[in-house]
N, CA and C atoms as a LAMMPS dump frame, in Angstrom:
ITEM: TIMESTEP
0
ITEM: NUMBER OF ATOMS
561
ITEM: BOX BOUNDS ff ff ff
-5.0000000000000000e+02 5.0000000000000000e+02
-5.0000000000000000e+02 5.0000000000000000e+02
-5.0000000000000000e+02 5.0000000000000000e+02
ITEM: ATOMS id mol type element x y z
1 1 1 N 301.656 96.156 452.375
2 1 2 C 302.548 96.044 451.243
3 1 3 C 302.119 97.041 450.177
4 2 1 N 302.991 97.73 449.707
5 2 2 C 302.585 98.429 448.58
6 2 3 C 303.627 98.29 447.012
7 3 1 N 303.392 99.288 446.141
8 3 2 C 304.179 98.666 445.028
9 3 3 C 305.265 99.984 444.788
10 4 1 N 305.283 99.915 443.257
11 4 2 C 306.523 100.478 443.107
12 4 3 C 305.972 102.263 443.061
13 5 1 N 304.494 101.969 442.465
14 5 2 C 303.374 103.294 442.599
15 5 3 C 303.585 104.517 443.388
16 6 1 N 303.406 103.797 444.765
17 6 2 C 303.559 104.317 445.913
18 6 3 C 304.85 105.305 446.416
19 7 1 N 306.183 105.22 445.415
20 7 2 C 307.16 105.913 445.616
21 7 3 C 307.234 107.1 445.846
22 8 1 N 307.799 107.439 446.579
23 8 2 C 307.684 109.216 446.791
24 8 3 C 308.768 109.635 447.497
25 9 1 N 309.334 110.834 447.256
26 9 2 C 310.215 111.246 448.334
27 9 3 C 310.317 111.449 449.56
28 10 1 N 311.078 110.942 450.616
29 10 2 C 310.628 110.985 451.932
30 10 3 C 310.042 109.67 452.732
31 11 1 N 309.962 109.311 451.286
32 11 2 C 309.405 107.596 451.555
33 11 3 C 310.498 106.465 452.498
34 12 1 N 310.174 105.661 453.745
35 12 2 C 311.433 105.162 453.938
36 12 3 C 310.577 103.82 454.262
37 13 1 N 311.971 102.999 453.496
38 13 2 C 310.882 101.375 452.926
39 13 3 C 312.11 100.965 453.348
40 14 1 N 311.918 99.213 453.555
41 14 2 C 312.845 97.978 454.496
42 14 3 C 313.072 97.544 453.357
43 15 1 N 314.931 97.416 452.709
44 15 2 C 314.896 97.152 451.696
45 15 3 C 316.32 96.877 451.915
46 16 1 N 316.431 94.998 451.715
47 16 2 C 317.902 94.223 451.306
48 16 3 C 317.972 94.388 453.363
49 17 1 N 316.878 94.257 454.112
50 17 2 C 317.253 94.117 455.679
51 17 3 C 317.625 95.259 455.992
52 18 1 N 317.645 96.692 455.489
53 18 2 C 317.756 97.959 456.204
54 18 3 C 316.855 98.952 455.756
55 19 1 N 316.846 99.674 456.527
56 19 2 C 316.042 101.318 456.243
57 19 3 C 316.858 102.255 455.241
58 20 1 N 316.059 102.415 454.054
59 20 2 C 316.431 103.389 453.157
60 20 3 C 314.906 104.641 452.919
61 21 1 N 315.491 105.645 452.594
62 21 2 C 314.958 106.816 452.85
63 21 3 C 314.476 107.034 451.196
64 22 1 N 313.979 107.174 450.764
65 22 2 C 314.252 107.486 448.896
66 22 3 C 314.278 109.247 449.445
67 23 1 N 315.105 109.394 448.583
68 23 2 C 315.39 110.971 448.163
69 23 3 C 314.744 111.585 447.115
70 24 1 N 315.067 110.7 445.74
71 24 2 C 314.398 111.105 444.63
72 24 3 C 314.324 109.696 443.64
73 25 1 N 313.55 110.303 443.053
74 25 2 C 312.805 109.111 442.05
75 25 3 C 312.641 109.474 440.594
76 26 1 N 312.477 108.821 439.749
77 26 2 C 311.961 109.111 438.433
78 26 3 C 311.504 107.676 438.058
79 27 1 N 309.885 107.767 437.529
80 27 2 C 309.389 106.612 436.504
81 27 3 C 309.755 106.975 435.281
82 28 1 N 310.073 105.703 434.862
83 28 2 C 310.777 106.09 433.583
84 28 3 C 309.795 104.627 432.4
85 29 1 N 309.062 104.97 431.14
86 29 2 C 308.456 104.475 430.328
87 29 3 C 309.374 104.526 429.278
88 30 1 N 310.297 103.638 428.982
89 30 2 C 310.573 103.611 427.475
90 30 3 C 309.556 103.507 426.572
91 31 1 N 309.833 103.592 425.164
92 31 2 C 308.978 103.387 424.139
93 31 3 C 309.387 101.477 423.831
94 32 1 N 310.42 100.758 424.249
95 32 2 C 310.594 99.389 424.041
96 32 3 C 310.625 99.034 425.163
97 33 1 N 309.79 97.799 425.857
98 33 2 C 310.364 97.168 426.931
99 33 3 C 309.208 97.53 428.339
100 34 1 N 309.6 96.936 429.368
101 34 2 C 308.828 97.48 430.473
102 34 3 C 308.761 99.08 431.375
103 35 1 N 308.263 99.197 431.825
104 35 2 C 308.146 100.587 432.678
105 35 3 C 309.255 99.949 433.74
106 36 1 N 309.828 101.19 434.899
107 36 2 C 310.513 101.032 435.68
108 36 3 C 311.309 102.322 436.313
109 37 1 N 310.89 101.982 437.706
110 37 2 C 311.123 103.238 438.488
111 37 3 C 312.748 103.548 438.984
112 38 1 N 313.353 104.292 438.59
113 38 2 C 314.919 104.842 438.785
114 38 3 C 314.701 105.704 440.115
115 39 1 N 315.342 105.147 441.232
116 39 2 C 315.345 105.69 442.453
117 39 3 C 316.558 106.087 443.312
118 40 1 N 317.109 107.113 443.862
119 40 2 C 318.147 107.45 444.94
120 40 3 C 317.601 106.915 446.549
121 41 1 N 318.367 106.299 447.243
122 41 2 C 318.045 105.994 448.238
123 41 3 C 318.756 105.97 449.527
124 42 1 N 318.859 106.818 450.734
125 42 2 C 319.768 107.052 451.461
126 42 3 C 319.372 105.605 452.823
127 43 1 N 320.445 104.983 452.934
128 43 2 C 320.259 104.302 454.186
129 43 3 C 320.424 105.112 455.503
130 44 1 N 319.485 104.553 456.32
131 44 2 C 319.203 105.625 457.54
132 44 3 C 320.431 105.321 458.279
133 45 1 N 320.503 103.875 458.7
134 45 2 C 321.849 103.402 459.586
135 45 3 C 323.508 103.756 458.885
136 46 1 N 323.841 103.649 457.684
137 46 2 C 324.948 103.973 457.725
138 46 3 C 325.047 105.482 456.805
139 47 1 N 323.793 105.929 456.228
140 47 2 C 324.23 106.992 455.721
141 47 3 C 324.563 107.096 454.231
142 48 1 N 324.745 105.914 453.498
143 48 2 C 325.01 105.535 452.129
144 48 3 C 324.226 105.79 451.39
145 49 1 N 324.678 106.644 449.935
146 49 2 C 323.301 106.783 449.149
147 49 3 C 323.383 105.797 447.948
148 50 1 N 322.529 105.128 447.587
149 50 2 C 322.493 103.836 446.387
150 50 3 C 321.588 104.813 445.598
151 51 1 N 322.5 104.15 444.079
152 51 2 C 321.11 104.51 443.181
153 51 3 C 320.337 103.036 442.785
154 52 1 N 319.287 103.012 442.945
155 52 2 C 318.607 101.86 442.418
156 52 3 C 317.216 101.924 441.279
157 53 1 N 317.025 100.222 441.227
158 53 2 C 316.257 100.599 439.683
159 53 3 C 315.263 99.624 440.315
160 54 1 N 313.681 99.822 440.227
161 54 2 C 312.74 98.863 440.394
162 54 3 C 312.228 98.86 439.401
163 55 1 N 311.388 97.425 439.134
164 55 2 C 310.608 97.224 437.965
165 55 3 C 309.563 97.79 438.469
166 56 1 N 308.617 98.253 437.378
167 56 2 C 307.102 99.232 437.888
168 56 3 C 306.555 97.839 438.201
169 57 1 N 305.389 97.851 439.327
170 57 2 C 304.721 96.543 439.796
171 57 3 C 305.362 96.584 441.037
172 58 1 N 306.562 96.525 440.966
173 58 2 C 307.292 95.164 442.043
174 58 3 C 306.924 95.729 443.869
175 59 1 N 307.047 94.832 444.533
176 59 2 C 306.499 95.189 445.878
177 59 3 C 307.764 95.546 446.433
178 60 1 N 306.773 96.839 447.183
179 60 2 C 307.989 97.656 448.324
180 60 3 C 307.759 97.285 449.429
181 61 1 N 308.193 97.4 450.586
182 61 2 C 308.159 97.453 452.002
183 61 3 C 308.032 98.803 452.86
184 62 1 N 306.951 99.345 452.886
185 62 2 C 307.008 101.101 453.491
186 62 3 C 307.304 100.785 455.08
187 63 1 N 307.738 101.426 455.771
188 63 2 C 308.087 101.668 457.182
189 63 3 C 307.501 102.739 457.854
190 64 1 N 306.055 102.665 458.473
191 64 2 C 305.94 103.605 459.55
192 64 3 C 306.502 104.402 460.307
193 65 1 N 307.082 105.753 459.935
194 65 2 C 307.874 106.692 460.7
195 65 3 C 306.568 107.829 461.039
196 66 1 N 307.603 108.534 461.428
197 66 2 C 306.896 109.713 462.389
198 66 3 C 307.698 111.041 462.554
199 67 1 N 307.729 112.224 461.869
200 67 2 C 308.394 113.301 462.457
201 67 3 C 307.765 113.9 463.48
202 68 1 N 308.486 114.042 464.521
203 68 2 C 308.152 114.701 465.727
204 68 3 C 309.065 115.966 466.066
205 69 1 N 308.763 116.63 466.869
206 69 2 C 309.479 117.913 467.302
207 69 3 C 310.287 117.93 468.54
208 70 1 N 311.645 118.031 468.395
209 70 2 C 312.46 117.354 470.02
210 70 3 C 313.27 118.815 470.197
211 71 1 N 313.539 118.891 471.368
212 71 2 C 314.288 120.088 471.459
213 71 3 C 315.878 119.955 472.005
214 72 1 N 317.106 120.197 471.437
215 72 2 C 318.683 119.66 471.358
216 72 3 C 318.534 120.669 473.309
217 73 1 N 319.182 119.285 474.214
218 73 2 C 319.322 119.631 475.541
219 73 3 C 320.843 119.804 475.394
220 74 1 N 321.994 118.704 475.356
221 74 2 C 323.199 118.654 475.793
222 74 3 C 324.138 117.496 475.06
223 75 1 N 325.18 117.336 475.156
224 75 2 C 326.014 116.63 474.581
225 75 3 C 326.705 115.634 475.661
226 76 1 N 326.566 114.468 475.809
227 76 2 C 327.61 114.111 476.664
228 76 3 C 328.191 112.714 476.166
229 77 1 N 328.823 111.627 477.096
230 77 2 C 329.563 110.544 476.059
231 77 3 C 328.212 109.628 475.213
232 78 1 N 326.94 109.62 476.054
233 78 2 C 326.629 108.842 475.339
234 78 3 C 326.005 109.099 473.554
235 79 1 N 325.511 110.41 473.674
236 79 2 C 325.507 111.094 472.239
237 79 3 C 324.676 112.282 472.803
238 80 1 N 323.874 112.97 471.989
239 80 2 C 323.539 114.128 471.753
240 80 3 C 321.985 113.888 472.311
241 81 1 N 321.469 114.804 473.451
242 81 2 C 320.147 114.426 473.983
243 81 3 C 319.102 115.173 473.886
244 82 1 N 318.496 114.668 473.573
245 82 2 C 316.849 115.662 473.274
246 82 3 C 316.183 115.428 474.201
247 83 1 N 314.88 116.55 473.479
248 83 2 C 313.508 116.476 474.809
249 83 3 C 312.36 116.466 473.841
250 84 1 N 311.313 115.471 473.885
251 84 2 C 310.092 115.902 473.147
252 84 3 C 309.157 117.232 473.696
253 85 1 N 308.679 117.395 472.64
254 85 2 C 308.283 118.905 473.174
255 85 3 C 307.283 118.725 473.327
256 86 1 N 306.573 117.633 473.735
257 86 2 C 304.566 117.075 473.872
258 86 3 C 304.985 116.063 475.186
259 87 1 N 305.606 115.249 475.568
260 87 2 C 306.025 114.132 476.394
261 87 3 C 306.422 114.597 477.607
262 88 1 N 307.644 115.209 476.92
263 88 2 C 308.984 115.835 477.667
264 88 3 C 309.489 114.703 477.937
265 89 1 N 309.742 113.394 477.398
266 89 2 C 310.29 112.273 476.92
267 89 3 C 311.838 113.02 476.607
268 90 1 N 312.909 112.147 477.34
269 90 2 C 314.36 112.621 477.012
270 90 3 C 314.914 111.028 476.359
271 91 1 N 315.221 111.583 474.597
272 91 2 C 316.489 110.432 473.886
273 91 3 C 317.519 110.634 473.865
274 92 1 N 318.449 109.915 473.463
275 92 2 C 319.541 110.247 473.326
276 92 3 C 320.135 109.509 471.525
277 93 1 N 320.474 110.322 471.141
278 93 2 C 320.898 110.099 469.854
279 93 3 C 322.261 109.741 469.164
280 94 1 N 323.08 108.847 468.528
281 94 2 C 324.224 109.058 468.262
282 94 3 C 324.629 109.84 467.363
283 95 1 N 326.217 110.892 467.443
284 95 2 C 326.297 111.549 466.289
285 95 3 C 326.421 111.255 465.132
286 96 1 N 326.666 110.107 464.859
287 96 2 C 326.499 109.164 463.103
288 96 3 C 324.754 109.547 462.293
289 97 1 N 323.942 109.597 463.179
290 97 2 C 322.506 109.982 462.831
291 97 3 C 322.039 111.166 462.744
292 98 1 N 322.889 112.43 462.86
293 98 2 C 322.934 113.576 462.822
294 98 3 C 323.397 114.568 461.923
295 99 1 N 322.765 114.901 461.041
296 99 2 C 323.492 116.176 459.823
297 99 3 C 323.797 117.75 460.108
298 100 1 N 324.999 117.474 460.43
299 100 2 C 325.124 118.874 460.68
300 100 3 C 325.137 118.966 461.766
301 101 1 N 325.981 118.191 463.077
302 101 2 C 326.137 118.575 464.15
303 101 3 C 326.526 119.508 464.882
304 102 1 N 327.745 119.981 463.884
305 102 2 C 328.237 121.165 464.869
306 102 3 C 327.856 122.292 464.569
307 103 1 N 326.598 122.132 463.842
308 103 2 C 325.457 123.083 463.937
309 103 3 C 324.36 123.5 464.722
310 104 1 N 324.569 122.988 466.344
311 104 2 C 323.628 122.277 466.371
312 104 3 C 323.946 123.399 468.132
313 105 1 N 322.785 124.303 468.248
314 105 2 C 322.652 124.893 469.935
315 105 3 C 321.676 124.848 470.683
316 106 1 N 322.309 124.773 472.15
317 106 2 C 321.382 124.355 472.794
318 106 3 C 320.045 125.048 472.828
319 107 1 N 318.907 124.031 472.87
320 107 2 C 317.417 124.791 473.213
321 107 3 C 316.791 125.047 471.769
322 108 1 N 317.763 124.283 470.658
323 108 2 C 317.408 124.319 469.263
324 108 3 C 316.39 123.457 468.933
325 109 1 N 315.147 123.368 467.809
326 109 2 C 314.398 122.695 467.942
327 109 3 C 314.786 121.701 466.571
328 110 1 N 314.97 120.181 466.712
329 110 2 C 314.805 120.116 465.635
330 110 3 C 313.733 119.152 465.25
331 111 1 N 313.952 118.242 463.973
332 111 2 C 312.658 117.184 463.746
333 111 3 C 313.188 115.788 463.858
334 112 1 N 312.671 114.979 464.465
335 112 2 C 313.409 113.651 464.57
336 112 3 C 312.469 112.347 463.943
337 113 1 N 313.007 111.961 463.055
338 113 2 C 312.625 110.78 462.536
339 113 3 C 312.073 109.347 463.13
340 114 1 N 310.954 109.076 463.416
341 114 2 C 311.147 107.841 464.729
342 114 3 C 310.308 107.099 463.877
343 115 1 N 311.118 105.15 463.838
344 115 2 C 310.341 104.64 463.97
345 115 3 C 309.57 104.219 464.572
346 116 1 N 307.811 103.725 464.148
347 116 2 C 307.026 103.737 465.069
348 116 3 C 306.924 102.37 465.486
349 117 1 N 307.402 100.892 465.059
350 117 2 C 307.512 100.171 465.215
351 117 3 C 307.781 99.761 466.804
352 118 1 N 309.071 100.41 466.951
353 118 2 C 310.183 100.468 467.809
354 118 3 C 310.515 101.563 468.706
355 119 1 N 309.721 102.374 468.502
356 119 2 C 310.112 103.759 468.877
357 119 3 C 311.417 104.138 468.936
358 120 1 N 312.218 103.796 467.502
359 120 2 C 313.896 103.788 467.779
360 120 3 C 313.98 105.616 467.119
361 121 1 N 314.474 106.776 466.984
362 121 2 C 315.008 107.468 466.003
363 121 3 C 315.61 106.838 465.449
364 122 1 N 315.693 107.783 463.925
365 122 2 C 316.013 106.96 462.822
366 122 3 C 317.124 108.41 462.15
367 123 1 N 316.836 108.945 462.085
368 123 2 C 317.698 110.697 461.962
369 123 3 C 317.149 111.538 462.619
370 124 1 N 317.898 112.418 462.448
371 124 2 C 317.68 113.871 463.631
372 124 3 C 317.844 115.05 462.177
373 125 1 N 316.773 115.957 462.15
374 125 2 C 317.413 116.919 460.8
375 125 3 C 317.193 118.592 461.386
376 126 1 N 318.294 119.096 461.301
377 126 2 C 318.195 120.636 461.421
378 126 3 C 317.647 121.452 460.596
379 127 1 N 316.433 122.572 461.512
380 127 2 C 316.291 123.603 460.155
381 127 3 C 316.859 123.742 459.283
382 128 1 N 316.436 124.642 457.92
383 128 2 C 316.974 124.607 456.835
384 128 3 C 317.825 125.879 457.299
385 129 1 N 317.927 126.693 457.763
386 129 2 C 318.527 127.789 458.282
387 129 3 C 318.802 127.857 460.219
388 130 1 N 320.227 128.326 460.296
389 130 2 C 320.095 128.407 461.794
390 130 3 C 320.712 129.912 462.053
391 131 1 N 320.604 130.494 462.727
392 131 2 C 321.216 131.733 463.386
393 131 3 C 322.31 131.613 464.608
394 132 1 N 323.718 131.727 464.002
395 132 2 C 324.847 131.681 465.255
396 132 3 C 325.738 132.948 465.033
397 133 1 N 326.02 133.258 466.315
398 133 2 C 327.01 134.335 466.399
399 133 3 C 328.374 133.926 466.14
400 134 1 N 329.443 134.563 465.309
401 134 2 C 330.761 134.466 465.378
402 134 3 C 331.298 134.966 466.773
403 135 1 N 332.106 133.804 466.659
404 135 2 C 332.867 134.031 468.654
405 135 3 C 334.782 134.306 468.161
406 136 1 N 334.734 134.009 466.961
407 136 2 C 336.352 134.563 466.324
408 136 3 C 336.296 134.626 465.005
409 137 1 N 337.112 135.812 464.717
410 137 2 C 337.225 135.91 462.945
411 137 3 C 338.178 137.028 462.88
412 138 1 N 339.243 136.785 462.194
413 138 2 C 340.181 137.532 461.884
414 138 3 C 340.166 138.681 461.056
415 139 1 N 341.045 140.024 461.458
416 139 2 C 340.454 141.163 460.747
417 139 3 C 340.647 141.009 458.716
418 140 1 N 339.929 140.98 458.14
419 140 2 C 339.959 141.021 456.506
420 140 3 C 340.83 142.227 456.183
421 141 1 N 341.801 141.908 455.414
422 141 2 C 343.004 142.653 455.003
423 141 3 C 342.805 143.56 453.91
424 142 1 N 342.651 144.834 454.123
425 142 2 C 342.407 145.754 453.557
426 142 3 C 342.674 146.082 451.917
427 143 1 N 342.064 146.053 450.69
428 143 2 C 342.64 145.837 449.664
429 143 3 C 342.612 144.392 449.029
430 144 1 N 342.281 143.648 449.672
431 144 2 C 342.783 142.196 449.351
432 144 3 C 340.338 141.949 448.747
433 145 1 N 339.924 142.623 447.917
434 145 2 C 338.362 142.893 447.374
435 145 3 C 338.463 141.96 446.356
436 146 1 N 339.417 141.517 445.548
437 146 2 C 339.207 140.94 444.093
438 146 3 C 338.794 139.011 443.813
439 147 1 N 337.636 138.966 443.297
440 147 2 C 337.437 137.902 442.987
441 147 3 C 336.297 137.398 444.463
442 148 1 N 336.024 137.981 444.786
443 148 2 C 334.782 137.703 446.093
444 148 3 C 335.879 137.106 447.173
445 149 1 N 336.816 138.026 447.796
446 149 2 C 337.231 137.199 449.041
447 149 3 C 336.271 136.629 449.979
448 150 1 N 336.918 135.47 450.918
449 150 2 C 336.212 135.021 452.134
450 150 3 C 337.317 134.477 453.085
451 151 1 N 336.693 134.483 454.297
452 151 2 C 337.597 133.985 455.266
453 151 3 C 336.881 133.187 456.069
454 152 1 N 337.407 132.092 456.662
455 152 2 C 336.935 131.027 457.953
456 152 3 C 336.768 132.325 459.362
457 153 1 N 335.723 131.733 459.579
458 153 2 C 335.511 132.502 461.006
459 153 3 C 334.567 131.028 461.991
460 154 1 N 334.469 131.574 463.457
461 154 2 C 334.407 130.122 464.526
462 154 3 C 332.931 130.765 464.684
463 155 1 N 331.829 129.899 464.858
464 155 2 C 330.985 130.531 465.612
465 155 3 C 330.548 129.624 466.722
466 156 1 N 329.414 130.222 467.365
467 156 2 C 329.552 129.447 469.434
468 156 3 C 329.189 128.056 469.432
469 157 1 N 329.043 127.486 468.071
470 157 2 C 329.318 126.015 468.358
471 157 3 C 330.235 125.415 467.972
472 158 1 N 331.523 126.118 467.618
473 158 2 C 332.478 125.825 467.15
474 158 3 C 332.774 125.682 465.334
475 159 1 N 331.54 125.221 464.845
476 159 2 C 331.603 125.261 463.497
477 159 3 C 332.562 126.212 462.195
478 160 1 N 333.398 125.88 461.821
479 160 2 C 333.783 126.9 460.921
480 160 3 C 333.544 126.868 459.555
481 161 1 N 332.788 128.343 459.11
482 161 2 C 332.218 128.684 458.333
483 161 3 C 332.861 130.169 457.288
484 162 1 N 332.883 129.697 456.42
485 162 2 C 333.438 130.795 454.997
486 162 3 C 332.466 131.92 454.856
487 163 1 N 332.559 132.898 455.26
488 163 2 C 331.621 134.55 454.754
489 163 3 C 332.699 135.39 454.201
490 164 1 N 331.98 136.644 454.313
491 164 2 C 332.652 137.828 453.402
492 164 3 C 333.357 138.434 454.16
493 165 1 N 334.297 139.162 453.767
494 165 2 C 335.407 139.614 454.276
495 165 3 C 335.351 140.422 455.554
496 166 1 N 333.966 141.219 455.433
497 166 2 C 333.197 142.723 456.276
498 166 3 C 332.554 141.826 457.345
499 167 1 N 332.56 140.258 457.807
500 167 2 C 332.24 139.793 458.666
501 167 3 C 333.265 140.017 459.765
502 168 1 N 332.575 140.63 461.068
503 168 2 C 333.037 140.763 462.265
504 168 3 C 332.489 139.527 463.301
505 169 1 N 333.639 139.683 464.578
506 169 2 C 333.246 138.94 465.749
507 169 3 C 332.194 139.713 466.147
508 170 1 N 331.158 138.889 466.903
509 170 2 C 329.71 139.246 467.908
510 170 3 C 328.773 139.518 466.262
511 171 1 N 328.671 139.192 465.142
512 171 2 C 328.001 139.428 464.205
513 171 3 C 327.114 138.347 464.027
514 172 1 N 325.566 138.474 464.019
515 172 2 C 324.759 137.388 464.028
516 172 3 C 324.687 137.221 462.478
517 173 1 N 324.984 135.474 462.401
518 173 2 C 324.571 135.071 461.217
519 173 3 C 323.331 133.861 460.766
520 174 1 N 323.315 134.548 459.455
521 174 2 C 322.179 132.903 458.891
522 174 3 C 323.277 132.836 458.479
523 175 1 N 322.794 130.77 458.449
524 175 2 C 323.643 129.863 457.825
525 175 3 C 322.859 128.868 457.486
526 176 1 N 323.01 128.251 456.332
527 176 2 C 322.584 127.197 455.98
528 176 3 C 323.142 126.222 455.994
529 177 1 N 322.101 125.218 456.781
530 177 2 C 322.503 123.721 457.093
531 177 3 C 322.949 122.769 456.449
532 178 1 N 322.494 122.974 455.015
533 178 2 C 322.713 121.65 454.342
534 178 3 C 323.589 122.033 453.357
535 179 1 N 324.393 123.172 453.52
536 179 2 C 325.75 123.368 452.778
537 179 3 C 326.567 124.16 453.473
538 180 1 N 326.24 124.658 454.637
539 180 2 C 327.452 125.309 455.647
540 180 3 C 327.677 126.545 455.007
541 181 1 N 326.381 127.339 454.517
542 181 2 C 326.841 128.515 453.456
543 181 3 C 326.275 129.635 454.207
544 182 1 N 327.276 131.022 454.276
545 182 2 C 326.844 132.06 454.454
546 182 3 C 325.614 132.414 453.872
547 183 1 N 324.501 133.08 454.642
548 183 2 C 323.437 133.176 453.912
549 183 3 C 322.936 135.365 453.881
550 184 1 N 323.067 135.359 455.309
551 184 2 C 323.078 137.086 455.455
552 184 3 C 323.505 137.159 456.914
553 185 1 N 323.249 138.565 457.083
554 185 2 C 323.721 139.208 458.665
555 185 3 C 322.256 139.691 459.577
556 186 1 N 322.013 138.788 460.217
557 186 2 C 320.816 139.436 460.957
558 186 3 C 321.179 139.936 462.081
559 187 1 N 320.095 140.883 462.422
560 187 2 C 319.753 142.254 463.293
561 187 3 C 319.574 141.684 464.805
């Protein structure tokens, strides 16, 4: 058992009968009244973010997790399947537990959240950056420069993603995961 002290980001505590993740936190000391910790908290199972308020003191519930390193094999009905990269242990994951799926190629490595309780995953999270080729993108209309154009283009996991106009098909891109944002053109 620990207290409200112990908070930290990344932290994922059993709280109201589910797994919440804290994101971010702030202790907060008024000058009247008690101390008390102001917290964001993402539930692992449905994905919901709460803001919540603990009194400083009060007891948390921490949850033994584990990031491990799995490598994305294939997709089929039952969800999305990995491989540990120490085991060679194969899970299978549902896409509800996944950010940024159709980001997601084969032989990609990502980090998977497991509880250790249970050995259940708990999320699956993609690099902060991935590298995919555009497989379609329409030619950018000559003249049409003002105000930062962009256009949707497909890349080989299907994902569609907004870049700059001078983006061609077979053009390797960064992209970032956790906003689907053009990032540059690599070599």
């Amino acid at each position: 058992m620990a207290t409200t002290a112990d908070i930290r980001n990344g932290l994922v505590i059993n709280f109201n009968n589910d797994l919440f993740q804290v994101v971010e936190f702030q202790h907060v000391k008024p000058g009247k009244g008690a101390a008390f910790v102001r917290t964001k908290i993402k539930s692992l199972t449905t994905g919901k973010v709460l803001d919540n308020t603990f009194n400083s003191g009060v007891a948390i519930y921490p949850v033994r997790v584990e990031r491990r390193s799995f490598q994305y094999l294939y997709k089929d009905e039952t969800g999305y399947n990995f491989m540990d990269n120490e085991t060679f242990d194969q899970i299978s994951i549902s896409e509800k537990l996944l950010t940024a799926a159709d980001l997601l190629k084969e032989g990609q490595v990502v980090e998977v959240l497991i509880n250790t309780e249970n050995e259940s995953p708990l999320t699956c999270e993609l690099p902060s950056f991935v590298e995919l080729v555009v497989t379609y993108a329409e030619p950018g209309i000559k003249g049409d420069t003002a105000n930062n154009p962009r256009k949707a283009v497909e890349v080989e996991t299907g994902a569609r993603i907004m870049v700059p106009m001078f983006i061609e098909e077979g053009d390797k891109l960064r992209i970032d995961t956790r906003t689907y944002d053009y990032v540059e053109r690599v070599k």
